[in-house]
C-alpha positions as CSV (number, residue, x, y, z in Angstrom):
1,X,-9.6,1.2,44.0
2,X,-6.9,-1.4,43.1
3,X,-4.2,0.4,45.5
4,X,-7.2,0.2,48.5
5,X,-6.8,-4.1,47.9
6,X,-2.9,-4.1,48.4
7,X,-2.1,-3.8,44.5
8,X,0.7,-1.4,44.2
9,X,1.7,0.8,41.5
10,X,4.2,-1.3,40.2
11,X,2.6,-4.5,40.3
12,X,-0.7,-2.7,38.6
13,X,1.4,-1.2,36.0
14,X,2.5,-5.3,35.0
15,X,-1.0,-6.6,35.3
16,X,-2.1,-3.8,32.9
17,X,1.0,-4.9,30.7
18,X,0.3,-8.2,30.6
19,X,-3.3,-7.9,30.3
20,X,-2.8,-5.6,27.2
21,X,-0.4,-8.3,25.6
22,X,-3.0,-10.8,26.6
23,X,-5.7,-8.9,25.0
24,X,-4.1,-8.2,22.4
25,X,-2.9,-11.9,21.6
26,X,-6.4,-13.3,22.0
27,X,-8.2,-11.1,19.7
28,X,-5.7,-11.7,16.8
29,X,-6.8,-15.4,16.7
30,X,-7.1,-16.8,12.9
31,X,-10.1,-15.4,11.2
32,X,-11.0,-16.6,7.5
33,X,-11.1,-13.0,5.3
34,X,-9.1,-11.5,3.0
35,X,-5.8,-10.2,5.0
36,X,-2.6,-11.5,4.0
37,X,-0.1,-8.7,5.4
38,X,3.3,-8.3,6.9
39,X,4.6,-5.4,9.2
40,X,6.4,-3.1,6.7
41,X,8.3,0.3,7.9
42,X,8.3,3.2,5.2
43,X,11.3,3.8,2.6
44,X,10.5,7.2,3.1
45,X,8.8,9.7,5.7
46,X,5.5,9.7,5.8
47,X,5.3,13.5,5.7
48,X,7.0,13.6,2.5
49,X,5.3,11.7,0.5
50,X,1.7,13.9,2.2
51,X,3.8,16.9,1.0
52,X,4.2,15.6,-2.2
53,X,1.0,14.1,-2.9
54,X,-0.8,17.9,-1.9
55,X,1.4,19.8,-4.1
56,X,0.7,17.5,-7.1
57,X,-3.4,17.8,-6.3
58,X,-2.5,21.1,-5.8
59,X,-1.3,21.3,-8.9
60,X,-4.0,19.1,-10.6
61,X,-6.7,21.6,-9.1
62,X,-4.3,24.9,-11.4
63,X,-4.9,22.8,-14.4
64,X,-8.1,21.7,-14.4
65,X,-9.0,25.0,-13.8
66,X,-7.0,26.3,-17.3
67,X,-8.2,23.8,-19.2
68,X,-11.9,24.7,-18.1
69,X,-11.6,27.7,-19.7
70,X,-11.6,26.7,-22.6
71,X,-14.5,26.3,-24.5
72,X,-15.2,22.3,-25.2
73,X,-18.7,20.5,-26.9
74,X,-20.3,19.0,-24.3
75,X,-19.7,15.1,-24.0
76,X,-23.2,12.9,-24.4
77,X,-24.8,11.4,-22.2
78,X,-22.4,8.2,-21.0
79,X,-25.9,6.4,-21.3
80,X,-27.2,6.8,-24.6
81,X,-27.2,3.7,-26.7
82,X,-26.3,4.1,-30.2
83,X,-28.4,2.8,-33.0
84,X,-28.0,-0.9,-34.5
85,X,-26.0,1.0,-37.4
86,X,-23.6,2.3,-35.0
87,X,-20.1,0.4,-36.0
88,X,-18.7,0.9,-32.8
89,X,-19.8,-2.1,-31.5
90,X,-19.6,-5.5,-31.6
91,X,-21.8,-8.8,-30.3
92,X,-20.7,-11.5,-27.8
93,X,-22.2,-14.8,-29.3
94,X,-24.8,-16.3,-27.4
95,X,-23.0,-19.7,-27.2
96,X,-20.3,-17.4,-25.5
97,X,-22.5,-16.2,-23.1
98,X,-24.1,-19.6,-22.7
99,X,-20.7,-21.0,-21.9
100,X,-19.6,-18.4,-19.3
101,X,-23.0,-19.1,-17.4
102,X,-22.3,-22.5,-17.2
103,X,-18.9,-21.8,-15.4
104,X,-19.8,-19.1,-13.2
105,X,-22.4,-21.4,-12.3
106,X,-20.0,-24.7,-12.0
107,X,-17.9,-22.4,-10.1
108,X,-20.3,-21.2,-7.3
109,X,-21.3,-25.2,-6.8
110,X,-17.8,-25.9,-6.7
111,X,-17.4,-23.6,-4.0
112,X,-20.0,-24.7,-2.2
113,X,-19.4,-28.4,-2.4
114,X,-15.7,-28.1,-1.2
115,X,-16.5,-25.9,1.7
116,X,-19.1,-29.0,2.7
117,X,-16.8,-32.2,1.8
118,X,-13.5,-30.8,1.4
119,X,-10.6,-29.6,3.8
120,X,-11.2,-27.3,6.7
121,X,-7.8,-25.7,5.7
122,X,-8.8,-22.3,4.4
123,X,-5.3,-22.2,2.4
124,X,-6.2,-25.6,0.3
125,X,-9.6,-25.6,0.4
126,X,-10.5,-23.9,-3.4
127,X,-13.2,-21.9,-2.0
128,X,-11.9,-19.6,0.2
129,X,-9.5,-18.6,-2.6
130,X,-11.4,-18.4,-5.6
131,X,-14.4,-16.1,-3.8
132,X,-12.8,-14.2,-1.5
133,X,-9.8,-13.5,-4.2
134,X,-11.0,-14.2,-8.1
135,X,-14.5,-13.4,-7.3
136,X,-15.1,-10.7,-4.8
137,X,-11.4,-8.8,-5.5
138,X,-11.0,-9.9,-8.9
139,X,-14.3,-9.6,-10.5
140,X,-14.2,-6.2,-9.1
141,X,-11.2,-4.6,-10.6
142,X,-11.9,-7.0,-13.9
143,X,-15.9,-4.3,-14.2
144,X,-13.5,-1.4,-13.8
145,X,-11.4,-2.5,-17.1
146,X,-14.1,-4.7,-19.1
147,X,-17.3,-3.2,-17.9
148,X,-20.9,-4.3,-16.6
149,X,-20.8,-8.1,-17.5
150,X,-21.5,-9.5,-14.2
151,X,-25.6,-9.1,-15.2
152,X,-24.7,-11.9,-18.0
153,X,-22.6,-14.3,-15.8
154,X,-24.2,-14.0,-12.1
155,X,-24.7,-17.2,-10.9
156,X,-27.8,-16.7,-9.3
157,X,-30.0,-15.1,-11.7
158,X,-28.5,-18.0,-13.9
159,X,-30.3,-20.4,-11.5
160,X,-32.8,-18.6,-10.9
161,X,-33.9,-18.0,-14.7
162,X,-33.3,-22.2,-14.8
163,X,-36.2,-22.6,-11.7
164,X,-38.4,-20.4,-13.6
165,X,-37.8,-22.7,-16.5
166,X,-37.5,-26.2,-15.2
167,X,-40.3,-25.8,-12.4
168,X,-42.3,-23.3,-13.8
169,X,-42.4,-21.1,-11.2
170,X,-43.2,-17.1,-12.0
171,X,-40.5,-14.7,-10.9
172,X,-42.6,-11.7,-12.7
173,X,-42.8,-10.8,-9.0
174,X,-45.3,-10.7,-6.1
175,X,-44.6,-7.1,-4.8
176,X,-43.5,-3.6,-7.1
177,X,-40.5,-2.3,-6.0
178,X,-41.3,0.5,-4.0
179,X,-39.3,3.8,-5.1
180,X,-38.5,4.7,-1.5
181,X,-36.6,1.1,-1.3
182,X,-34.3,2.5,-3.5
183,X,-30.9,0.7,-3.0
184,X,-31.3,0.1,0.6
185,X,-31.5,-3.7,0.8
186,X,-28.2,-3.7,-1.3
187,X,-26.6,-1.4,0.9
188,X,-27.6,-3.3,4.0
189,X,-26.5,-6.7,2.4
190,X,-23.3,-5.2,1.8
191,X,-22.4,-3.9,5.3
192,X,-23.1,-7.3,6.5
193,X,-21.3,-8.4,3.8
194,X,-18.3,-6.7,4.4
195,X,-19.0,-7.6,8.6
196,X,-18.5,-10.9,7.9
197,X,-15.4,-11.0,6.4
198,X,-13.9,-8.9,9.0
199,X,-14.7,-10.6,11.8
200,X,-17.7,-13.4,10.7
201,X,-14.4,-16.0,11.0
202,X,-15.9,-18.3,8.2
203,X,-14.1,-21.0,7.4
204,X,-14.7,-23.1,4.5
205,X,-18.0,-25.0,5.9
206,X,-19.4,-21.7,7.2
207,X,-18.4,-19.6,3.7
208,X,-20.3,-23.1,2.3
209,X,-23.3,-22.4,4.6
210,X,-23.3,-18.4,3.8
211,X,-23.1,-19.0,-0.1
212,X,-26.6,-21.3,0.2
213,X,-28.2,-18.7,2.1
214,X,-27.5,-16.1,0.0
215,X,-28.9,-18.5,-2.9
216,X,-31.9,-18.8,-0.9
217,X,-32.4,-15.1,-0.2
218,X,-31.8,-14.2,-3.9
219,X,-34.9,-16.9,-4.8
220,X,-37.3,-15.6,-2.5
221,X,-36.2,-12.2,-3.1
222,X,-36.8,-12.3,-7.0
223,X,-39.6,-14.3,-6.5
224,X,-40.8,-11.7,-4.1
225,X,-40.4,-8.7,-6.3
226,X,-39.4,-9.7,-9.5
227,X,-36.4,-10.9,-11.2
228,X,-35.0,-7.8,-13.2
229,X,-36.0,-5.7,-10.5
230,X,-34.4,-7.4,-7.6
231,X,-31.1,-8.2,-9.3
232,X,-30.7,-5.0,-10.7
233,X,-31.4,-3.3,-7.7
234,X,-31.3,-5.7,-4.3
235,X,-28.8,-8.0,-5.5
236,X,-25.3,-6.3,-4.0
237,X,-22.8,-7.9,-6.2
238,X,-24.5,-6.4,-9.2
239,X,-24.7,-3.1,-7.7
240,X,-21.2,-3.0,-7.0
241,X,-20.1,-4.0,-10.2
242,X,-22.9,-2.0,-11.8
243,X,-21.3,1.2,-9.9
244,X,-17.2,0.2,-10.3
245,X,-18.1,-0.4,-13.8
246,X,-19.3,3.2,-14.8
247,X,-15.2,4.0,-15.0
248,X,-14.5,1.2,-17.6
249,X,-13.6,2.1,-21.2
250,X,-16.5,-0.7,-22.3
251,X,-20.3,-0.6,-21.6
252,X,-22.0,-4.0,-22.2
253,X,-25.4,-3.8,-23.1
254,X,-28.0,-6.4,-20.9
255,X,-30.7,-5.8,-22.7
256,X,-32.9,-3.2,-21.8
257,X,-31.7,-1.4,-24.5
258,X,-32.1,-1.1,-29.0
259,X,-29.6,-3.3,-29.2
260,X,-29.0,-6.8,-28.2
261,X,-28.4,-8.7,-25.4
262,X,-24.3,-9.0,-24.8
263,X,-23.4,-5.8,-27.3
264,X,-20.2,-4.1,-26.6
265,X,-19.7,-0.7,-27.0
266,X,-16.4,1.5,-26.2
267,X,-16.3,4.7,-24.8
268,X,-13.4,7.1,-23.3
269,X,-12.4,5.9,-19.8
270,X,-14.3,6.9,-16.9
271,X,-17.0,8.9,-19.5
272,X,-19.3,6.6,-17.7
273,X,-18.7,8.6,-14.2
274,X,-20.2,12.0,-16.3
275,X,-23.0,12.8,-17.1
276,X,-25.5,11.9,-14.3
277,X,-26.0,11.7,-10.7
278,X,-27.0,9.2,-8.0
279,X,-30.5,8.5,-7.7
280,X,-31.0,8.4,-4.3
281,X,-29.1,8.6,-0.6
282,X,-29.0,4.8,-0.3
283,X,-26.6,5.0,-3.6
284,X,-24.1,7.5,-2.1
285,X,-23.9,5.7,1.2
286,X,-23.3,2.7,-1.0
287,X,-20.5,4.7,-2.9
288,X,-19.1,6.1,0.8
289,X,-19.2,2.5,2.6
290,X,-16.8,1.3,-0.4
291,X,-14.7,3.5,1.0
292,X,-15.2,3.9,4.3
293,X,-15.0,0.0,4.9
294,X,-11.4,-0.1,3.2
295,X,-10.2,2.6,5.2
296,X,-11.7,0.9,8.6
297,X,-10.4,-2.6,7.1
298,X,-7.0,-0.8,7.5
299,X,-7.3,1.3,10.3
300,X,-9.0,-1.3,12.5
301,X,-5.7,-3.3,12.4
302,X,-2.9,-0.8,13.4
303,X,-1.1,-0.5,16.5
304,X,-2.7,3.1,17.1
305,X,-6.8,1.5,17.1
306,X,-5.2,-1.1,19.2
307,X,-3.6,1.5,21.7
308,X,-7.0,3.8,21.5
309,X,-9.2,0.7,22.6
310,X,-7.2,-1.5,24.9
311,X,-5.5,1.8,26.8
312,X,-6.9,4.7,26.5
313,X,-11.3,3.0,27.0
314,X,-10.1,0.5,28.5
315,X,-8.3,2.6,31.2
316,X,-11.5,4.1,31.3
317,X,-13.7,1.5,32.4
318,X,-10.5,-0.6,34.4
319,X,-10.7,2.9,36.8
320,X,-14.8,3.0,36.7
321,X,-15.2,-0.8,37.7
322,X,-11.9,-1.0,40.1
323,X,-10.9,-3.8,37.9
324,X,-7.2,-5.2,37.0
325,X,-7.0,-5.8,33.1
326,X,-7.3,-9.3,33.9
327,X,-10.5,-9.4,35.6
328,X,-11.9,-6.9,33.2
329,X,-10.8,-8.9,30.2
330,X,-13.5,-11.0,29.2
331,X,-16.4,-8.0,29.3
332,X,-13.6,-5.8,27.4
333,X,-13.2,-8.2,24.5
334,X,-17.1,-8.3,23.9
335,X,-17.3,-4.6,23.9
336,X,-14.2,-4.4,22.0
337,X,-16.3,-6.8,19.3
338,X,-19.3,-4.3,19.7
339,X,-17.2,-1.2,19.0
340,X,-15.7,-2.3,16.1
341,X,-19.0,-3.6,14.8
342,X,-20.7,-0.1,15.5
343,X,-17.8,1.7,13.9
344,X,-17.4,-0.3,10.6
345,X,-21.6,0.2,10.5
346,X,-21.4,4.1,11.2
347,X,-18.5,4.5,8.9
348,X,-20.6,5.7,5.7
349,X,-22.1,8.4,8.2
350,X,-19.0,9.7,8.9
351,X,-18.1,10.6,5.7
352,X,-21.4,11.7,5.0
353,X,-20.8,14.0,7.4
354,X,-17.6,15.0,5.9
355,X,-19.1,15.7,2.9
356,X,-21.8,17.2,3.2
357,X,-19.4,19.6,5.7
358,X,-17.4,21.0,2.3
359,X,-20.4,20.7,0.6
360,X,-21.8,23.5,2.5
361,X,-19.1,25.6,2.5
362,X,-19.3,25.0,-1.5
363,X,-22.9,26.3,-1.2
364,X,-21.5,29.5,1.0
365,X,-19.6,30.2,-1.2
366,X,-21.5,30.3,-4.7
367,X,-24.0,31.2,-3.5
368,X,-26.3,28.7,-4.8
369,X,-28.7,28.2,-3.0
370,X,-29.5,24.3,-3.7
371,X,-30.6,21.2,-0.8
372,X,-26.9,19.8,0.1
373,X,-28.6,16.3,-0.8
374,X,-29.1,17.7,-4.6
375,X,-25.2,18.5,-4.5
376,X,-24.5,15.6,-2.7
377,X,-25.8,13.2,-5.2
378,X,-25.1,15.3,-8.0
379,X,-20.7,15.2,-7.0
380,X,-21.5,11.1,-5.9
381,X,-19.7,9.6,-8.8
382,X,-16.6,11.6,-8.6
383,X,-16.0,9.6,-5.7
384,X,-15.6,6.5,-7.3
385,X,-12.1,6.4,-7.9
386,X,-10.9,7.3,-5.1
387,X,-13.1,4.6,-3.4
388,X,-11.8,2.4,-6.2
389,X,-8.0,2.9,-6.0
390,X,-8.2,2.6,-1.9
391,X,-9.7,-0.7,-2.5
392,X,-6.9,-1.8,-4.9
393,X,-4.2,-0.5,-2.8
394,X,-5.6,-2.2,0.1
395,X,-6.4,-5.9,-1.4
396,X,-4.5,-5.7,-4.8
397,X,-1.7,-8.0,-3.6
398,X,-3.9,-10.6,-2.2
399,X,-4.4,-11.3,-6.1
400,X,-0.6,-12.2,-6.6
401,X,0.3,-13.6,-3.1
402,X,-2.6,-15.9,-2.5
403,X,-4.7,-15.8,-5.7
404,X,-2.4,-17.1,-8.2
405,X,-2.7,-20.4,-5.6
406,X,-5.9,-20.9,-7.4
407,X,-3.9,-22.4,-10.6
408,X,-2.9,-25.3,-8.5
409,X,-6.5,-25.5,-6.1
410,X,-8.3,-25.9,-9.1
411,X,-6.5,-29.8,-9.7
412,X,-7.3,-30.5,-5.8
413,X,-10.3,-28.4,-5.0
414,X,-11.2,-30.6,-1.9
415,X,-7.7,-30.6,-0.5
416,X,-7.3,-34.3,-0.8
417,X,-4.2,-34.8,-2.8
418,X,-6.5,-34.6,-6.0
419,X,-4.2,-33.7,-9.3
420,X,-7.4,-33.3,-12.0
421,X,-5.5,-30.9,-14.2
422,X,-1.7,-31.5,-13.1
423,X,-0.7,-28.6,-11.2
424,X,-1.6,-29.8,-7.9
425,X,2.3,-29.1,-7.5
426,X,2.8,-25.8,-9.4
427,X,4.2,-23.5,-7.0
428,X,5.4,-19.8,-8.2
429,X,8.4,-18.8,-8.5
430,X,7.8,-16.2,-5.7
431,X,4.8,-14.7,-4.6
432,X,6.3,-12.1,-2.3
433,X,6.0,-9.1,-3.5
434,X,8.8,-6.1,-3.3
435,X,7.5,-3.8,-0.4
436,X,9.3,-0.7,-1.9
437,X,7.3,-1.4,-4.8
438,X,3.8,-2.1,-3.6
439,X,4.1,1.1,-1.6
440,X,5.3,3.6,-4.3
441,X,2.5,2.0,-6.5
442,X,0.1,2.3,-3.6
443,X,0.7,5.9,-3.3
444,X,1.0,6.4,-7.1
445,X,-2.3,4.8,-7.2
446,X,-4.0,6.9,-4.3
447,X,-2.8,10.2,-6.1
448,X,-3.9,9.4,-9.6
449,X,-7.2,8.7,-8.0
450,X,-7.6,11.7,-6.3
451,X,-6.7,14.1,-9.5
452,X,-9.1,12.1,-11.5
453,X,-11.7,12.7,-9.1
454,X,-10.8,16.5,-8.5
455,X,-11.1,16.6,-12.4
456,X,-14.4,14.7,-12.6
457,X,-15.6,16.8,-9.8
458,X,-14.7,20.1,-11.7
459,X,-16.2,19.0,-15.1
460,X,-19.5,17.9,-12.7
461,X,-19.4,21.7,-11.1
462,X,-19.2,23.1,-14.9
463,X,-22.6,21.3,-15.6
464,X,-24.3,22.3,-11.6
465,X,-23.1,25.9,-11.4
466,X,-24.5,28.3,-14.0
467,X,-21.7,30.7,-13.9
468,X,-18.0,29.6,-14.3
469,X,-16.8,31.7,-11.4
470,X,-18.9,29.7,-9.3
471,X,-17.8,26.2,-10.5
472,X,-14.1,27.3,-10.1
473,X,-15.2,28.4,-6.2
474,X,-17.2,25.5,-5.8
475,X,-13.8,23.4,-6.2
476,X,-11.7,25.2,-4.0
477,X,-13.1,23.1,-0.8
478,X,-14.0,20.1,-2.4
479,X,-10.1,20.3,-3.6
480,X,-9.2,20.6,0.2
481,X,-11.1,17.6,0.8
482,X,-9.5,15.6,-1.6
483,X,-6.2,16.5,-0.2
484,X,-7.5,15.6,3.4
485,X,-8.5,11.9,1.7
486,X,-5.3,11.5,-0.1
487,X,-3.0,12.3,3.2
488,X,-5.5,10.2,5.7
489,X,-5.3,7.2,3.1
490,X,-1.8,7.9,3.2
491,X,-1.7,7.7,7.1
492,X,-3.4,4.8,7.2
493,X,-1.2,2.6,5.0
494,X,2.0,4.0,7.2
495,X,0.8,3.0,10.3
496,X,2.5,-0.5,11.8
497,X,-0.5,-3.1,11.8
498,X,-1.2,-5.1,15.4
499,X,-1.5,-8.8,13.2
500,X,-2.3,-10.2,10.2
501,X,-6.1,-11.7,9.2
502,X,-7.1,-14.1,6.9
């Protein structure tokens, strides 16, 4: 169509050039999320370190398989709670507690009061930094070493537990929460979540805006259907932490239990991710989008999603509409929005797919005749670290490029030449960190994460399978799958990214 209206080859060839540069340019405008990378190129091949990485799994799979063999007492239940005469534990104080609510809470109004009043500057207003970093990145890795102790610090039960005692008002609930509701309004929270720092573009007004909302929703919510049932199981942030936690060498009691509120109790590491199973679908999709959104946040931004969208589709439609990239621009760069928005919500589906793929080829082959959603839930928590480690590979530097910044936001929280605490002008000494580094400790990280879960998965197969020569089979493909996670998390940190986000 375009060589019919006097366009030659040539000249088409440098529209679509400069179109695709154009296109390109325009959708990496500033957006205020999490991203603060660099192009890096590899100190080594990438194959080699795949090689490397699938003959150490491989490896890992030989060993866990000798050790099974040996006969071992089975470990208890990660849940039980010992008795008030168990030593092996200790109380936080209730002033302690008391103390910590008051910051978290001082902290989210904080946040919200600079996004309204203070700078527009994402870099020096405080909240950007201390939610998208401390909070949301830090909190999360801090559950994985200290535990569950988000259910004693989160802001907005705090407040909401000080409406119901200030105003009266009954949050005893409206509503029972139905059993089929499971953890669906978490996961769904979540996604959008997750949307909206990828490509919501929130400054420090709109993350202002977003935080009061959520307040809101968490009020109604738990007035709705009841405090301890909506924060325990609607509330996102404490199913998160609830889920990362279950691999820390602490459990922190909040309640429910024989002993008190704010008890701390130690236990091997990651004895938290034995012993039990999901409860429902809406969990393991919650598990799988923790991974699946990392990987997307890191595919989405490479050179070869750019190339797949803005060539090969948009070829495509450029040929269908008789359209120069120019002219087809501006309905390209919605769709493109719409794409990626459809992708990063199908993601958890995908690898649902995946596994309950080598799930079924674990059922051919044992013999066992069981519903792949029993297995599926049943092999749910051995995903956890891998989810986990992709998440701290991914985001893990944020927390010593841009979140040590915090030290000096905290003086000038508004971003108006403020110096409450005097470190207004602290600066580090460097917060670039050594690339060769981060990426031998991103892949050491990946693989350790991986063997840990091929190991949780075996001990899990043990307890599922009645005979041992099925467990060891059962392993075989979830072993494969592993390796096919390890090399495509491996792929996706090698590829050159398109432009950095904030």
């Amino acid at each position: 169509m375009l060589f019919k209206r006097g366009i030659s080859r040539a000249e088409n060839k440098t529209w679509q050039a400069w179109g695709l540069g154009l296109g390109l340019a325009a959708y990496t405008l500033p957006g205020w999320g999490h991203s603060f990378g660099t192009l890096y190129t590899l100190p080594v091949p990438f194959w080699l370190y795949a090689w490397g990485c699938s003959a150490a799994l491989l490896l890992s799979f030989f060993l866990v398989a000798y050790f099974a063999r040996q006969p071992s007492p089975a470990p208890p239940p990660p849940t039980l709670i010992p008795s008030e005469q168990d030593k092996n534990h200790f109380v936080l104080p209730g002033s302690v507690i008391f103390i910590l609510r008051v910051l978290s809470v001082g902290a989210l109004l904080l946040c919200v009061a600079s996004g309204l009043w203070g700078t527009s500057n994402a870099y020096l207003n405080f909240n950007m930094t201390f939610f998208w970093i401390i909070f949301v990145l830090g909190f999360t890795y801090f559950s994985a070493l200290v535990g569950d102790v988000y259910p004693l610090l989160n802001p907005w039960q705090t407040l909401v537990g000080g409406l119901a005692r200030c105003l009266r008002i009954d949050f005893s609930g409206r509503v029972s929460w139905p059993q089929r509701l499971a953890y669906w309004p978490a996961l769904l929270l979540y996604i959008g979540f997750i949307w909206l720092e990828l490509f919501g573009e929130t400054g420090p007004r709109g993350l202002a805006y977003c935080l009061i909302g959520y307040g809101l929703l968490n009020v109604i919510a738990a007035w709705l259907f009841g405090r301890e049932a909506w924060f325990k199981r609607g509330e996102f942030f404490g199913v998160l932490f609830f889920l990362v936690s279950k691999m820390a060498p602490i459990t922190i009691c909040s309640g429910e239990a024989r002993l008190p509120r704010g008890a701390v109790l130690f236990r091997r590491p990651f004895s938290g991710l034995q012993g039990g199973n999901a409860a429902s679908m809406s969990e393991l999709l919650f598990v799988l989008f923790l991974l699946s959104s990392t990987a997307f946040d890191g595919l989405h931004q490479t050179n070869i999603w750019a190339s797949v969208y803005w060539q090969d589709f948009a070829g495509i439609y450029r040929d269908w509409r008789g359209q120069n990239i120019v002219q087809a621009y501006p309905v390209l760069k919605t769709m493109h929005g719409v794409f990626e928005s459809g992708v990063l919500f199908l993601s958890p589906l995908f690898y649902l797919a995946v596994f309950y793929f080598f799930l079924a080829i674990v059922r051919r082959l044992t013999k066992f005749r069981v519903p792949l959603q029993t297995l599926a839930l049943q092999f749910t928590y051995s995903l956890l670290p891998i989810a986990l480690v992709y998440h701290i590979t991914h985001y893990y530097t944020l927390i010593g490029s841009q979140g040590v910044m915090v030290v000096r936001l905290v003086s000038d929280p508004f971003g108006r030449a403020w110096n409450l605490f005097n470190t207004a002008h602290w600066r580090p000494s460097s917060v670039a960190p050594n690339m060769d580094w981060v990426w031998h400790t991103q892949v050491g990280l990946i693989l350790f994460g991986h063997v840990l879960s091929v190991y949780l998965a075996h001990q899990e197969a043990q307890s599922v399978f009645p005979l041992r020569r099925q467990a060891t089979l059962s392993q075989l493909p979830m072993l494969v799958l592993m390796i096919l996670f390890t090399c495509f998390g491996l792929w996706i940190l090698a590829q050159p990214v398109t432009a950095t986000r904030l």
